[in-house]
GUDRENVO-620049 format. One record per residue: residue in three letters; chain; x, y, z of N, C-alpha, C in turn. Coordinates in steps of 0.02 Angstrom, whole numbers. Each point is the difference from the previous one (the first is absolute). Last residue first. Layout:
<sites>
<site "ALA"; "A"; <X; Y; Z>; <X; Y; Z>; <X; Y; Z>> ...
</sites>
This chain:
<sites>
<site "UNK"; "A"; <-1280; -3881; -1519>; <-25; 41; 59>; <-11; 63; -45>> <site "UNK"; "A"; <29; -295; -19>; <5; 63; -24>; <-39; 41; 30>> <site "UNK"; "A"; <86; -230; 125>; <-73; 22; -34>; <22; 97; -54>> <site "UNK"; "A"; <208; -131; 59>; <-91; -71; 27>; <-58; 22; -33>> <site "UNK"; "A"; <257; 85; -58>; <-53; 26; 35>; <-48; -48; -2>> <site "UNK"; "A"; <268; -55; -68>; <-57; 34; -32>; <-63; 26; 56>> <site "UNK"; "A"; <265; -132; -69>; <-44; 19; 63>; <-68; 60; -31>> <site "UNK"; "A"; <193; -85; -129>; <-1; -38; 42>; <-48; -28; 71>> <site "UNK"; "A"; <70; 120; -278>; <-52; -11; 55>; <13; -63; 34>> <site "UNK"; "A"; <179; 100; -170>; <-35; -60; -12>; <-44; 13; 93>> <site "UNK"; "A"; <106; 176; -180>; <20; -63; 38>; <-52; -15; 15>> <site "UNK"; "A"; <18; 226; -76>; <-23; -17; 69>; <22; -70; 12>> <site "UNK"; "A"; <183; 59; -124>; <-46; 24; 19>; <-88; 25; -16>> <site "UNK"; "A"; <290; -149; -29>; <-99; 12; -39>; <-39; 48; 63>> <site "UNK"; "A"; <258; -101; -1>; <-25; 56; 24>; <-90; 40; -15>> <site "UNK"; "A"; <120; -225; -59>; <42; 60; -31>; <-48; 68; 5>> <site "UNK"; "A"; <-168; -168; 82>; <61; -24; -30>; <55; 59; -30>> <site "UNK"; "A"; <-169; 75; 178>; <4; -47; -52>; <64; -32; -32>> <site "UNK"; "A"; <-117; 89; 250>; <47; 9; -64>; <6; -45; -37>> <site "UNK"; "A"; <-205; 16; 162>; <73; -32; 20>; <26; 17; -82>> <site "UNK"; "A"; <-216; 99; 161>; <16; -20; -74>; <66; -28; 11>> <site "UNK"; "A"; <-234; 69; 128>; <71; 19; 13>; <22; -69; -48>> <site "UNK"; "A"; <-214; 197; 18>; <45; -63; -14>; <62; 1; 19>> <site "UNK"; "A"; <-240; 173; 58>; <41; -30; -20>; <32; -93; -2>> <site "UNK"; "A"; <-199; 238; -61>; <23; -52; 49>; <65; -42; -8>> <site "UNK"; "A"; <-208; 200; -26>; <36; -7; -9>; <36; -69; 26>> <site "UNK"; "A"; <-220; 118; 24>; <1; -59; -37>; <77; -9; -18>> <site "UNK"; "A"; <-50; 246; 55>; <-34; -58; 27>; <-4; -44; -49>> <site "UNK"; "A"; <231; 147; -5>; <-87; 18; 8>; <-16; -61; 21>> <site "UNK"; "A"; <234; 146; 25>; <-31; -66; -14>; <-72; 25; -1>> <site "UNK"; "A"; <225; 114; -70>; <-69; 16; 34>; <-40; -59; -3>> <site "UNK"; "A"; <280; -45; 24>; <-69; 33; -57>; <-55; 8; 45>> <site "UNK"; "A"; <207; -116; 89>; <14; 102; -34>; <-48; 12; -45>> <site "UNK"; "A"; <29; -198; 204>; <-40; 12; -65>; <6; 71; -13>> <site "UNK"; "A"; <176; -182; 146>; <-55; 69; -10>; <-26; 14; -43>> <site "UNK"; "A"; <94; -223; 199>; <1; 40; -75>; <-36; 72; 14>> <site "UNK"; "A"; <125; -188; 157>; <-22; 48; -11>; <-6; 26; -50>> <site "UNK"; "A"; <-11; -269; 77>; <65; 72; -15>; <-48; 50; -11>> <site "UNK"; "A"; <36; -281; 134>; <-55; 49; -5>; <45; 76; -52>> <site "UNK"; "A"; <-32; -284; 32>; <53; 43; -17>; <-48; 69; 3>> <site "UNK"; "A"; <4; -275; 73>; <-15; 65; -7>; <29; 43; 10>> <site "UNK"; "A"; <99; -237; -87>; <-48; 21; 50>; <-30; 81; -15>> <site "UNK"; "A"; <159; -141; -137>; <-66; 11; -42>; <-63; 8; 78>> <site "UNK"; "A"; <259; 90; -50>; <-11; -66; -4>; <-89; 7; -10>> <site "UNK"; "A"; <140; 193; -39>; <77; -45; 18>; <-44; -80; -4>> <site "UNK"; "A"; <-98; 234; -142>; <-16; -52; 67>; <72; -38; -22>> <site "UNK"; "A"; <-93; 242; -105>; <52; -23; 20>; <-23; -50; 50>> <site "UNK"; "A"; <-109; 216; -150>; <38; -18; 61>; <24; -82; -18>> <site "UNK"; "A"; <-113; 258; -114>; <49; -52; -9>; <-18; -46; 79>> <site "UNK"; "A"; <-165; 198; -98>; <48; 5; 35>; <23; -93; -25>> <site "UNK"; "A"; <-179; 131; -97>; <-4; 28; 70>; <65; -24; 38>> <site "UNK"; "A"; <-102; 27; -281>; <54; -48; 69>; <-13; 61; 65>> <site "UNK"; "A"; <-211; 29; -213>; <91; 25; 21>; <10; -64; 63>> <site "UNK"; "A"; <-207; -25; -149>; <3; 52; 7>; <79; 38; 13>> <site "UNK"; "A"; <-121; -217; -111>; <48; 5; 54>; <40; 74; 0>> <site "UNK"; "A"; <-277; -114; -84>; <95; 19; -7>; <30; 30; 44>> <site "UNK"; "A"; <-233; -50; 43>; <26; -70; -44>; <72; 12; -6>> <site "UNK"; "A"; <-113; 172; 90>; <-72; -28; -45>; <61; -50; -35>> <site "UNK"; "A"; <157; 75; 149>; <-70; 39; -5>; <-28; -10; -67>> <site "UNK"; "A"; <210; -66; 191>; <-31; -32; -58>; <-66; 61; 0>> <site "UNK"; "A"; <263; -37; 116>; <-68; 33; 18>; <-34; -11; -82>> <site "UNK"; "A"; <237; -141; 113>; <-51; 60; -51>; <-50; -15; 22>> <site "UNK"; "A"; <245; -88; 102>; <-75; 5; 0>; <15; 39; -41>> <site "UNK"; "A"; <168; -177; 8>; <-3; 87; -25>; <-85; 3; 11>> <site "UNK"; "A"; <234; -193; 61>; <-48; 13; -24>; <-35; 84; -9>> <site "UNK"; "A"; <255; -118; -86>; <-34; 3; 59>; <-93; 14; -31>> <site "UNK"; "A"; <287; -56; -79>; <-69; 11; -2>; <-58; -9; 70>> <site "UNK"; "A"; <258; -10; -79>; <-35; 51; 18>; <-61; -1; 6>> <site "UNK"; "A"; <77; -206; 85>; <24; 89; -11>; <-4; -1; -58>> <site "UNK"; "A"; <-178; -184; 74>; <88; 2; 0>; <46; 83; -18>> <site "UNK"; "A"; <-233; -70; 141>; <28; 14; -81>; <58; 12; 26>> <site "UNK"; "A"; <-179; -131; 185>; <43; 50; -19>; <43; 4; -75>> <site "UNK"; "A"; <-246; -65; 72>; <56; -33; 0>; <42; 24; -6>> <site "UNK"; "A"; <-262; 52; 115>; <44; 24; -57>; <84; -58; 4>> <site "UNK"; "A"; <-168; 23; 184>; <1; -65; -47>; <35; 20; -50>> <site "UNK"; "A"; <-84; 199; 151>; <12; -66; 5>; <-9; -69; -61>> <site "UNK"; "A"; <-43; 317; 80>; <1; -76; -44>; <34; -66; 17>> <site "UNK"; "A"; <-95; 287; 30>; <26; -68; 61>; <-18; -56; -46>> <site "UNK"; "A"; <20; 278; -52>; <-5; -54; -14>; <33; -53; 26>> <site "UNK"; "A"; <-89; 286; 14>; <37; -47; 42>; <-24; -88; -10>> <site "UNK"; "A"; <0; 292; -66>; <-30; -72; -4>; <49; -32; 25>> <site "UNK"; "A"; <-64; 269; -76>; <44; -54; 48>; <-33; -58; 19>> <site "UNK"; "A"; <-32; 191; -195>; <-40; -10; 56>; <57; -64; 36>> <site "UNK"; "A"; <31; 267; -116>; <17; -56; 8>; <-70; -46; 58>> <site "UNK"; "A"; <11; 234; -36>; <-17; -20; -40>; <8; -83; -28>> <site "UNK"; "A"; <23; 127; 214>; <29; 36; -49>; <8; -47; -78>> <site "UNK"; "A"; <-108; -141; 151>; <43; 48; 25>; <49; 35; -52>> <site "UNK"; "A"; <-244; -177; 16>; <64; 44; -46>; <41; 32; 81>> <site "UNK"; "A"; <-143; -226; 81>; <-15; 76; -41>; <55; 27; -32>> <site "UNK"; "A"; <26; -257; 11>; <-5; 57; 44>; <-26; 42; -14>> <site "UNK"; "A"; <-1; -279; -52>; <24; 80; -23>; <-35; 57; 28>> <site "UNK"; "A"; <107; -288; 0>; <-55; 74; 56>; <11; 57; -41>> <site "UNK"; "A"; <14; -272; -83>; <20; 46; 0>; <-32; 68; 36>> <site "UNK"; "A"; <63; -284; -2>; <-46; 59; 30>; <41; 60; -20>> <site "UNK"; "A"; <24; -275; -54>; <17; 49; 8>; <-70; 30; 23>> <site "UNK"; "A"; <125; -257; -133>; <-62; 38; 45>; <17; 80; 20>> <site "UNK"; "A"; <101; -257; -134>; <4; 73; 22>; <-81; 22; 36>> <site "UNK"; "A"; <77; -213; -94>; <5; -17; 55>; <-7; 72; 34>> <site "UNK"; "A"; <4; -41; -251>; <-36; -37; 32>; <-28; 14; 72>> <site "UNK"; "A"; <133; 135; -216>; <17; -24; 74>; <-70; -44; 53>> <site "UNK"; "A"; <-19; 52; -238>; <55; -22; 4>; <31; 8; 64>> <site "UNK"; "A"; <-226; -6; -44>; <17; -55; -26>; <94; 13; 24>> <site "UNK"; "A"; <-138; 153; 146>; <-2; -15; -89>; <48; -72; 0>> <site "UNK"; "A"; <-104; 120; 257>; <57; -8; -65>; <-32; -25; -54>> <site "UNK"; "A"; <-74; 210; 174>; <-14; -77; -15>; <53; -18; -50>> <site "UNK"; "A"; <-67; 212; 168>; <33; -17; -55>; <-5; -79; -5>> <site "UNK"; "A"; <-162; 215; 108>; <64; -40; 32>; <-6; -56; -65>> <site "UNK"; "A"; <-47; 280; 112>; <-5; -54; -102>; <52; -69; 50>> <site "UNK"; "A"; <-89; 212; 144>; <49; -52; 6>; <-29; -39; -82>> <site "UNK"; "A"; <6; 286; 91>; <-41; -50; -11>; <46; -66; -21>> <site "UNK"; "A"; <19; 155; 220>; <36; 8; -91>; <-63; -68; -38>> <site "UNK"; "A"; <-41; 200; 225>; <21; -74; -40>; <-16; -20; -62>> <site "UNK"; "A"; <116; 230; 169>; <-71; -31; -32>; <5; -81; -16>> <site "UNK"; "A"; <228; 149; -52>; <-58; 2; 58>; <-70; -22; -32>> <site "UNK"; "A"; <285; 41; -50>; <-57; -28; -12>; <-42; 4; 62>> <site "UNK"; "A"; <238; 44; -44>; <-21; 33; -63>; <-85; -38; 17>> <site "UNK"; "A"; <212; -44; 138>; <-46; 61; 25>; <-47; 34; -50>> <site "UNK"; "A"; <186; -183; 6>; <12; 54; -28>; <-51; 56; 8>> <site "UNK"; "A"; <39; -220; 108>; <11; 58; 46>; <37; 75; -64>> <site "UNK"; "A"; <-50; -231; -112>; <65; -18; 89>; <-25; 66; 40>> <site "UNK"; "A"; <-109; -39; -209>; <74; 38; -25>; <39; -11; 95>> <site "UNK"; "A"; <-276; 15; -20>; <37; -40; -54>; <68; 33; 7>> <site "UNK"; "A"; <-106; 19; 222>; <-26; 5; -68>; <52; -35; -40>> <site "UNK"; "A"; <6; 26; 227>; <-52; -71; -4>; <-4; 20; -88>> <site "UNK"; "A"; <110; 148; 152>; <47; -40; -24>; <-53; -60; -33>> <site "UNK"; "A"; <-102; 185; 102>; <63; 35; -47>; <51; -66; -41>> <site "UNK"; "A"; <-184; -18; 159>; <-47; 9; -78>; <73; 17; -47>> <site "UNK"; "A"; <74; -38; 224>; <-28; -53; -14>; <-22; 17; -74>> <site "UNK"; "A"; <59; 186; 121>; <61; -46; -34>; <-1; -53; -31>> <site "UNK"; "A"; <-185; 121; 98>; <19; 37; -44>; <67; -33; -38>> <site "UNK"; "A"; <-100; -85; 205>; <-20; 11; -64>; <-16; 9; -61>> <site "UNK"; "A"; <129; 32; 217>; <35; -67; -52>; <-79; -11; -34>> <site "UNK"; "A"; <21; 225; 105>; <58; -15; -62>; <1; -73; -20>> <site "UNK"; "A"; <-177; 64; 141>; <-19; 37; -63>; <60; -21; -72>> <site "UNK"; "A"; <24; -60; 242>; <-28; -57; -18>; <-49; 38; -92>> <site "UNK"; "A"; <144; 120; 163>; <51; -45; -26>; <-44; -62; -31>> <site "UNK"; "A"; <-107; 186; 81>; <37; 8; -43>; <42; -36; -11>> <site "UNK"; "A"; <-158; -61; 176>; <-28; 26; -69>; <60; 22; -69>> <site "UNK"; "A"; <96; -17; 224>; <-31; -77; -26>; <-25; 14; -45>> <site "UNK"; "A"; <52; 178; 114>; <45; -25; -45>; <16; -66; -29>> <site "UNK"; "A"; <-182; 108; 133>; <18; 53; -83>; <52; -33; -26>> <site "UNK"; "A"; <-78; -120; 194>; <-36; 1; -25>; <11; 23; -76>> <site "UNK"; "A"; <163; 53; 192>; <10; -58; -31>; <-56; -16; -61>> <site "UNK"; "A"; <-47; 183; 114>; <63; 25; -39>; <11; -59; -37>> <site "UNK"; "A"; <-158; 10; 144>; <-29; 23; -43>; <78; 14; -49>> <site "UNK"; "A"; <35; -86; 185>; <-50; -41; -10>; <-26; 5; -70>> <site "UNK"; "A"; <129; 165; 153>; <16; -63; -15>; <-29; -37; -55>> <site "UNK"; "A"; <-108; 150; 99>; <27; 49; -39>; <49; -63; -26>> <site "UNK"; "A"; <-132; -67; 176>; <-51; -5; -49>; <45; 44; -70>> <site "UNK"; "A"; <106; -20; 205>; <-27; -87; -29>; <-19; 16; -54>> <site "UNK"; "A"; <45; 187; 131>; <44; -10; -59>; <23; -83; -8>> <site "UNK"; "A"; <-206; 85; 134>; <0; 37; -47>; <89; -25; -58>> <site "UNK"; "A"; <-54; -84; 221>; <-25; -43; -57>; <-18; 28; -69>> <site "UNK"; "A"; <139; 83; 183>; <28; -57; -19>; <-62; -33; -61>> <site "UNK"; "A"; <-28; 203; 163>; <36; -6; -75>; <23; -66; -60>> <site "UNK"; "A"; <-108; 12; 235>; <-34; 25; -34>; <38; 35; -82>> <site "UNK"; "A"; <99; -101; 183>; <-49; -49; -21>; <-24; 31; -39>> <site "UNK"; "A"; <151; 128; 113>; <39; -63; -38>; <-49; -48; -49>> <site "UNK"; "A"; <-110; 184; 166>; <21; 27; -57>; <39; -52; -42>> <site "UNK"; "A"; <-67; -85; 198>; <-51; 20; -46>; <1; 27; -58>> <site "UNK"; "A"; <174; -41; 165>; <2; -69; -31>; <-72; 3; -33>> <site "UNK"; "A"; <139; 245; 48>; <-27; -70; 3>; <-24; -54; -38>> <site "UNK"; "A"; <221; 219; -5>; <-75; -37; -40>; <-28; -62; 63>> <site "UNK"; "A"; <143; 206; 115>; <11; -47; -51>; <-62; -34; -32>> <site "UNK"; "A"; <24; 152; 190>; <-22; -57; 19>; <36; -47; -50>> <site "UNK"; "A"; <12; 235; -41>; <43; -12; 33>; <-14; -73; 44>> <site "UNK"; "A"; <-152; 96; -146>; <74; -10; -40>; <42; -27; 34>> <site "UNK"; "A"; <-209; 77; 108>; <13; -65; -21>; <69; -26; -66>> <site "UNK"; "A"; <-17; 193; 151>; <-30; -71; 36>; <13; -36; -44>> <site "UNK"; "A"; <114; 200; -79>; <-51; -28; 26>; <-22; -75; 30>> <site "UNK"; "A"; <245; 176; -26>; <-66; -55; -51>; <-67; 2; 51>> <site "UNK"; "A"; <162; 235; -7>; <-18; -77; 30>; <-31; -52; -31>> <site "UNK"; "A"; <131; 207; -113>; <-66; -21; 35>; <23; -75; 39>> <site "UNK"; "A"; <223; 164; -20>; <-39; -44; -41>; <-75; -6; 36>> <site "UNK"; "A"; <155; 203; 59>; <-1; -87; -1>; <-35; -28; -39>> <site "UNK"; "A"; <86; 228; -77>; <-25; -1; 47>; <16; -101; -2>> <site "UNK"; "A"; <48; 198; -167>; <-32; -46; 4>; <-33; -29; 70>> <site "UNK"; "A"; <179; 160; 4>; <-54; 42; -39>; <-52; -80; 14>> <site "UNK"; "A"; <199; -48; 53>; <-15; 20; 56>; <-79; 21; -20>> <site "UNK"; "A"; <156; -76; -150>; <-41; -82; 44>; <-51; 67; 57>> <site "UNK"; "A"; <148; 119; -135>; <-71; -30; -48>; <-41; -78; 37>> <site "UNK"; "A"; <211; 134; 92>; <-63; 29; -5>; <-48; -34; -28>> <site "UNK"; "A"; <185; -121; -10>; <-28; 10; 66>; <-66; 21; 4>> <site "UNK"; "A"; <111; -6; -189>; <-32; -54; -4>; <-28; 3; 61>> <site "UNK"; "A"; <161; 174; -8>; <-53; -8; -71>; <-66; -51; 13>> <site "UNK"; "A"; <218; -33; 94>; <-44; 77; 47>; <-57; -25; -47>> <site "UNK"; "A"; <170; -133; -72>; <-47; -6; 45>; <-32; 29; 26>> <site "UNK"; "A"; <126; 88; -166>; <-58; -44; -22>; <-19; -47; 44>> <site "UNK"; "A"; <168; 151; 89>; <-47; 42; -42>; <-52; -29; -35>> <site "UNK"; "A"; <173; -115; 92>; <-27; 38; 60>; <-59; 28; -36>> <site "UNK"; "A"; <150; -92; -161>; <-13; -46; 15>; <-68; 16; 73>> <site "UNK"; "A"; <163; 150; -109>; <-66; 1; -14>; <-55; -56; -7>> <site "UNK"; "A"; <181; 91; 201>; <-2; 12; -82>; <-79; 3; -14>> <site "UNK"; "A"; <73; -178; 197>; <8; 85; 3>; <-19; 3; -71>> <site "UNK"; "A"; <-5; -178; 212>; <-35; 14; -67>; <34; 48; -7>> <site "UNK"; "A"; <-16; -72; 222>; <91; -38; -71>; <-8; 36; -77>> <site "UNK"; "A"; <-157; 19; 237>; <42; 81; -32>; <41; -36; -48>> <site "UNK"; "A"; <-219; -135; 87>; <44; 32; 10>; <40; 54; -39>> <site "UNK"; "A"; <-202; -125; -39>; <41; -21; -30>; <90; 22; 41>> <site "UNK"; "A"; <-231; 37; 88>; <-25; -33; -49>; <70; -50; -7>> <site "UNK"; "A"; <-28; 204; 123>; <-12; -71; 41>; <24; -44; -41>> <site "UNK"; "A"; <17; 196; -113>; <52; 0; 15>; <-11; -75; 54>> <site "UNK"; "A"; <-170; 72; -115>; <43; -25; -30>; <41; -1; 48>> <site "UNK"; "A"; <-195; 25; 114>; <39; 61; -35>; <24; -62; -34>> <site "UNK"; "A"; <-223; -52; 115>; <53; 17; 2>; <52; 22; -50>> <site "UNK"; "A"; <-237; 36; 105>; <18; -14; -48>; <70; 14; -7>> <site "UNK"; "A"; <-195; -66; 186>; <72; 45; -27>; <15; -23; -40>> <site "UNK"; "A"; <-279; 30; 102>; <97; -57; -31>; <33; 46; -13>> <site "UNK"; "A"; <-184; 52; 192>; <21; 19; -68>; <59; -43; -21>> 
</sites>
């Protein structure tokens, strides 16, 4: 039979009060409980080099599948950032789909001009465009050049101003604030004398659309 020994073995007699009294306490309650279970064989062998193996290729595959999810999603975002910045306005995010391209020819009075204009689906009612020109000559201040949108021949409304330093390519962001319809189309016009407006056609459409 074990002996179960007393506190007093335990800790000796230095203890007293109530310092004595919450070791008693704890005594009994080791005593009530009893020893601990034994391990078993094989707990007590520790993991083998079967069990080591046999996990290892399961958190390959949990691995694996993690890197996989987070490849997919980082390849959803430069996507998504790509269509985000590729539109008209630098990465103003106003366009999708493809824009239809009018590409621009010169007139007697800029000879050497040429262009492309992209226009976008609407967004909130606006449509976003995007004009790439070259050869234009640069105007002396203030004046500058001014697309318009043309319909059955007249010059429906300005879509926007811009501005060349020399006569390489020049690309700017415009916007059409009218309901456009089919056959619509545009010009790009250079200011007139003492401010004349539409001025004088510089660039025009190849084939009417």
């Amino acid at each position: 039979m074990t002996h179960e020994p007393r506190l007093e073995e335990l800790i000796g007699a230095e203890e007293t009060g109530s310092e004595r009294e919450r070791l008693q306490h704890v005594h009994e309650l080791l005593l009530q409980a009893g020893p601990p279970h034994e391990l078993t064989p094989e707990l007590e062998a520790g993991p083998t080099l079967a069990m080591t193996l046999g996990r290892s290729p399961r958190r390959r595959i949990v691995k694996q599948r993690a890197m996989l999810l987070l490849a997919a999603t980082l390849a959803l975002a430069l996507v998504f950032f790509a269509g985000y910045v590729s539109g008209p306005g630098g990465g103003s995010g106003v366009s999708t789909g493809t824009p239809r391209i009018i590409t621009l020819a010169a007139t007697p009075a800029e000879p050497g001009a040429h262009g492309t204009l992209q226009v976008w689906h609407p967004h909130d009612g606006n449509w976003p465009m995007a004009l790439t020109v070259a050869g234009l000559h640069p105007l002396p201040l203030p004046r500058y050049y001014e697309v318009y949108v043309v319909r059955d021949g007249k010059i429906l409304g300005s879509c926007g101003q811009f501005r060349v330093k020399g006569t390489g390519p020049v690309k700017v962001n415009l916007t059409a604030p009218y309901p456009l319809q089919h056959g619509d189309t545009w010009v790009v016009t250079r200011e007139g004398a003492g401010g004349a407006e539409p001025g004088t056609t510089v660039l025009r459409p190849t084939v009417s659309a």
